[in-house]
C-alpha positions as a Markdown table, in Angstrom:
| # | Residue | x | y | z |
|---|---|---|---|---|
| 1 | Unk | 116.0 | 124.2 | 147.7 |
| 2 | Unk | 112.0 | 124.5 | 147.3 |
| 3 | Unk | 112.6 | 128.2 | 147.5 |
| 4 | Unk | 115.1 | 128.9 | 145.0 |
| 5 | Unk | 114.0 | 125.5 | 143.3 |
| 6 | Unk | 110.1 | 127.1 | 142.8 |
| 7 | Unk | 111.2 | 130.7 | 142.1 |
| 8 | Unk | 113.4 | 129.7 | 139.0 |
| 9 | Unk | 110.2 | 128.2 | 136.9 |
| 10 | Unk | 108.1 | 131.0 | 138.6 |
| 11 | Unk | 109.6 | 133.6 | 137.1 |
| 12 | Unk | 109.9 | 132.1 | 134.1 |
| 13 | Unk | 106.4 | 132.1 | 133.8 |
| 14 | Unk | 105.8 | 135.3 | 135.6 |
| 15 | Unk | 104.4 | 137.4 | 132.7 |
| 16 | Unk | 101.6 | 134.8 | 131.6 |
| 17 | Unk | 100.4 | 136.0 | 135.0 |
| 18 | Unk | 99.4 | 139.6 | 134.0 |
| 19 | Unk | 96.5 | 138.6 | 131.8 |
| 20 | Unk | 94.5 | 139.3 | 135.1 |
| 21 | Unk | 95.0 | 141.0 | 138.4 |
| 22 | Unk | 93.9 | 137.8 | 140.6 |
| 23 | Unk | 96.4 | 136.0 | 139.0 |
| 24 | Unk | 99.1 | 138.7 | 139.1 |
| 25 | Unk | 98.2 | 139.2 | 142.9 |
| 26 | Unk | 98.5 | 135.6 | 143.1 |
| 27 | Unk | 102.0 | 134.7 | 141.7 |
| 28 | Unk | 103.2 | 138.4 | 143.3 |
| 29 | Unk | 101.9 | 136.6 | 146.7 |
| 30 | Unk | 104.1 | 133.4 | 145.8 |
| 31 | Unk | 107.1 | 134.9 | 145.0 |
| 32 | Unk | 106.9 | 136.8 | 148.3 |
| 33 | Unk | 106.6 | 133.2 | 150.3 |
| 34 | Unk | 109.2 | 131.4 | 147.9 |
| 35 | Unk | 111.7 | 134.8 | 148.3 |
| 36 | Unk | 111.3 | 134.2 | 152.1 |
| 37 | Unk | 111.5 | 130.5 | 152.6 |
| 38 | Unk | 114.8 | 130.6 | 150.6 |
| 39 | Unk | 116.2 | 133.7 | 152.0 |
| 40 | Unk | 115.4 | 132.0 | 155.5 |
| 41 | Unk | 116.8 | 128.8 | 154.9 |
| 42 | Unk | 120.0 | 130.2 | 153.7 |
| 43 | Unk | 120.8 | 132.7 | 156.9 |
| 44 | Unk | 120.4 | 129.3 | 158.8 |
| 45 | Unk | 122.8 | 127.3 | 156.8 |
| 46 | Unk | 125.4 | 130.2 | 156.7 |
| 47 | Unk | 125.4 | 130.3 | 160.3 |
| 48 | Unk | 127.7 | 127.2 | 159.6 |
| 49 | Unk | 129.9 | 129.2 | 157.8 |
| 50 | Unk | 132.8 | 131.8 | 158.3 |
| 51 | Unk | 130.9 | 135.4 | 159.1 |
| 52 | Unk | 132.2 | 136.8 | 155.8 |
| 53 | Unk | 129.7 | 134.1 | 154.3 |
| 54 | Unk | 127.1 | 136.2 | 155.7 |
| 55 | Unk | 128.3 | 138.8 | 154.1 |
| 56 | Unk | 128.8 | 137.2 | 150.8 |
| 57 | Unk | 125.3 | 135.9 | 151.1 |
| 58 | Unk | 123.9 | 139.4 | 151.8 |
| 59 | Unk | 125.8 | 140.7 | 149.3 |
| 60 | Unk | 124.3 | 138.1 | 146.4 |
| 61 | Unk | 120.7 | 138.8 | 147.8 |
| 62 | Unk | 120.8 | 142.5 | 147.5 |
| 63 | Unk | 123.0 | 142.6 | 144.6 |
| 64 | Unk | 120.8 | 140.6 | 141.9 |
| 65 | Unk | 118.7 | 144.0 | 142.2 |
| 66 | Unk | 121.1 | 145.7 | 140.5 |
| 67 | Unk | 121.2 | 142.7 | 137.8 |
| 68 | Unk | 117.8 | 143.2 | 137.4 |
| 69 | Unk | 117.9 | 147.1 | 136.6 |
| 70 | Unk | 120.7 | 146.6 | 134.1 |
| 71 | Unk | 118.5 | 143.7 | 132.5 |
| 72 | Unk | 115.6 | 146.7 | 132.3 |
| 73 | Unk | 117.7 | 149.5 | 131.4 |
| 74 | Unk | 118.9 | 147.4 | 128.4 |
| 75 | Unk | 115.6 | 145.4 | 127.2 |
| 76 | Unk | 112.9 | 148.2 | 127.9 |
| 77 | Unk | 112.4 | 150.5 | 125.4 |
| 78 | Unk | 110.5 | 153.7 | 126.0 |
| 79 | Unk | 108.4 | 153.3 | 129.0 |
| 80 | Unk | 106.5 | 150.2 | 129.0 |
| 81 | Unk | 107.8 | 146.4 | 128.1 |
| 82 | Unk | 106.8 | 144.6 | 124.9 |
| 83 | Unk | 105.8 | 141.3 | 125.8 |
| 84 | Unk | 108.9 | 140.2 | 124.0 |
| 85 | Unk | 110.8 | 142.4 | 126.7 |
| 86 | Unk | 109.1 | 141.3 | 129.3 |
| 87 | Unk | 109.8 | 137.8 | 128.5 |
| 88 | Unk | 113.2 | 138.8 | 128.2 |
| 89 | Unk | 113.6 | 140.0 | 131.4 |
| 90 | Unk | 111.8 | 137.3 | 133.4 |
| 91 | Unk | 114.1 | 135.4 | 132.4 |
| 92 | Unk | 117.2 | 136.8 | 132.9 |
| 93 | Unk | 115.6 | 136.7 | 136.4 |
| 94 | Unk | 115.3 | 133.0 | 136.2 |
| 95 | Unk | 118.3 | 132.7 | 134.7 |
| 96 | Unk | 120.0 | 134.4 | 138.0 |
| 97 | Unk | 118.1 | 132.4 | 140.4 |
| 98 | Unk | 118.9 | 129.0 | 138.5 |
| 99 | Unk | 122.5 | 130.2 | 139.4 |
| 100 | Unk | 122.0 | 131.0 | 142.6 |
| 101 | Unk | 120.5 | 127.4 | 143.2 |
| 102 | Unk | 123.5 | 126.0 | 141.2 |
| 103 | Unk | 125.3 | 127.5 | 144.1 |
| 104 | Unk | 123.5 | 126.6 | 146.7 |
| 105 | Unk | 123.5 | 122.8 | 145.5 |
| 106 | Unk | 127.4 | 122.8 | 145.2 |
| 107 | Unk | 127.7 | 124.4 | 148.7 |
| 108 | Unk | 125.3 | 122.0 | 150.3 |
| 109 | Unk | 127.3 | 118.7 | 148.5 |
| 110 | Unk | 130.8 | 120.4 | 149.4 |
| 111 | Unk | 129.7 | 120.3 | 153.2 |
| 112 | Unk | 127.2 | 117.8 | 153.3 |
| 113 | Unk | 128.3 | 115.7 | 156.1 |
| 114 | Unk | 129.6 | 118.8 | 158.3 |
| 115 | Unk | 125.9 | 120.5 | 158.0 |
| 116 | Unk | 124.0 | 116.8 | 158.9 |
| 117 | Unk | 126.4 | 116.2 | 162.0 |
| 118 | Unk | 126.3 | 120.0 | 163.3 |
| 119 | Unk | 122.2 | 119.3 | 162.9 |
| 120 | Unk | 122.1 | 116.0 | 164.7 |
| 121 | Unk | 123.2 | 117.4 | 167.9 |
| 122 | Unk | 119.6 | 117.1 | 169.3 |
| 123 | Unk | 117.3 | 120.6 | 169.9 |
| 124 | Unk | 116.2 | 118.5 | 173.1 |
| 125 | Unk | 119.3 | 118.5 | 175.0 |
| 126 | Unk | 119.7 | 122.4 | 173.6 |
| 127 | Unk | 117.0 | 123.5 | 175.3 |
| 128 | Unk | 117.9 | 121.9 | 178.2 |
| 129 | Unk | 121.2 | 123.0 | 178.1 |
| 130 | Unk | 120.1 | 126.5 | 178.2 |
| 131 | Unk | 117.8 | 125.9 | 180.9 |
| 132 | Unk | 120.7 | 125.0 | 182.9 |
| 133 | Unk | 122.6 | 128.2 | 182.2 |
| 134 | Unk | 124.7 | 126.9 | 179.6 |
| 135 | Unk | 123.1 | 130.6 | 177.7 |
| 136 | Unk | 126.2 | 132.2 | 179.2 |
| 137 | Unk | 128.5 | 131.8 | 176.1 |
| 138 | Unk | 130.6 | 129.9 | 178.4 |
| 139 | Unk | 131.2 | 126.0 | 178.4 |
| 140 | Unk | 128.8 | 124.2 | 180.9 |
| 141 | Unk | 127.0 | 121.4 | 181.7 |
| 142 | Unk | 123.9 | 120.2 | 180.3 |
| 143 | Unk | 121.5 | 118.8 | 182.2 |
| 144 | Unk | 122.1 | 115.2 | 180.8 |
| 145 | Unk | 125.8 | 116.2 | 182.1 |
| 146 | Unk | 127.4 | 116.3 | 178.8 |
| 147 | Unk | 129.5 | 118.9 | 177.7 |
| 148 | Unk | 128.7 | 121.5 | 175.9 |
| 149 | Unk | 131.2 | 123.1 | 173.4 |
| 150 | Unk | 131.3 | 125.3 | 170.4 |
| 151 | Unk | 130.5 | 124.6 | 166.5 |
| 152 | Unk | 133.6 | 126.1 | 164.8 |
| 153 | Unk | 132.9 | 128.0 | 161.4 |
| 154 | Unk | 133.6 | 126.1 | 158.2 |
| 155 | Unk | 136.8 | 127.5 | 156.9 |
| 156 | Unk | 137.8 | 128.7 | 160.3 |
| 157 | Unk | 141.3 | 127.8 | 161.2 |
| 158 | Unk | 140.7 | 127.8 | 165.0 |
| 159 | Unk | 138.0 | 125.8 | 166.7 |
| 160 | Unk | 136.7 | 128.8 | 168.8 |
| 161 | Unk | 133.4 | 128.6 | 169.6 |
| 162 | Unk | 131.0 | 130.7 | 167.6 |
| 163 | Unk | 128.2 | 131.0 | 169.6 |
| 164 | Unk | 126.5 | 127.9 | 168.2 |
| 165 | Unk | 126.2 | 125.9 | 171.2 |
| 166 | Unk | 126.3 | 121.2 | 170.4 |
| 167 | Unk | 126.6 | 118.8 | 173.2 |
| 168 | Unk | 129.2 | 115.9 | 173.5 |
């Protein structure tokens, strides 16, 4: 959420930054750091999910690109931006992030209580388990002598494991 939740105003007030290079360095830098927080956060929440999520989600980050050059192709005229047009264009940019968030926020209150239990397995007793060659893929035994089973995917029909590893 601070991600997507900072880049939407960002880029909304991304072309007040170009009145000076230390500024435009500045917000270019933050965007960078936002981009990456929420791009981060979300390959660890759709590791939760089905693996055609990650697809989907791959699919939405790469995709808004071609958002963007549409947006251009149609506001820019000639080869430079008015700053009418450049306004324009930040915010169709902000426009497609707020969306993005919208999305996130309904995902994360569809599943809520599924991503807060699958989290409250313990990293502790992880680490342990791995340590006591529970890494194998296969179930073990943790050290604490619990068992040590698979996450099944959201949406999945089967509980197979995944590869994500919680103790019992």
């Amino acid at each position: 959420m601070i991600g997507l939740g900072s880049l939407t105003p960002l880029s909304l007030l991304m072309p007040y930054f170009c009145s000076s290079p230390q500024l435009l360095l500045s917000a270019t830098a933050a965007v960078g750091v936002l981009y990456s927080i929420a791009f981060g956060t979300s390959y660890q929440l759709v590791t939760h999910f089905t693996p055609a999520c990650t697809v989907a989600l791959t699919t939405g980050f790469v995709s808004c690109g071609v958002v963007v050059l549409l947006a251009d192709l149609a506001i820019k005229r000639g080869p430079y931006y008015t700053q009418t047009g450049l306004n324009r264009l930040f915010a169709v940019v902000a426009a497609q992030t707020a969306i993005g968030l919208l999305a996130a926020i309904i995902v994360l209150r569809r599943h809520w209580k599924r991503l807060t239990a699958a989290g409250a397995a313990g990293s502790a007793d992880l680490v342990a388990a791995a340590a006591a060659g529970a890494g194998n893929g296969k179930v073990g035994r943790s050290v604490s002598g619990r068992v040590i089973i698979g996450l099944p995917r959201i949406g999945s029909s089967s509980s197979s494991s995944n590869g994500r590893m919680l103790l019992r």
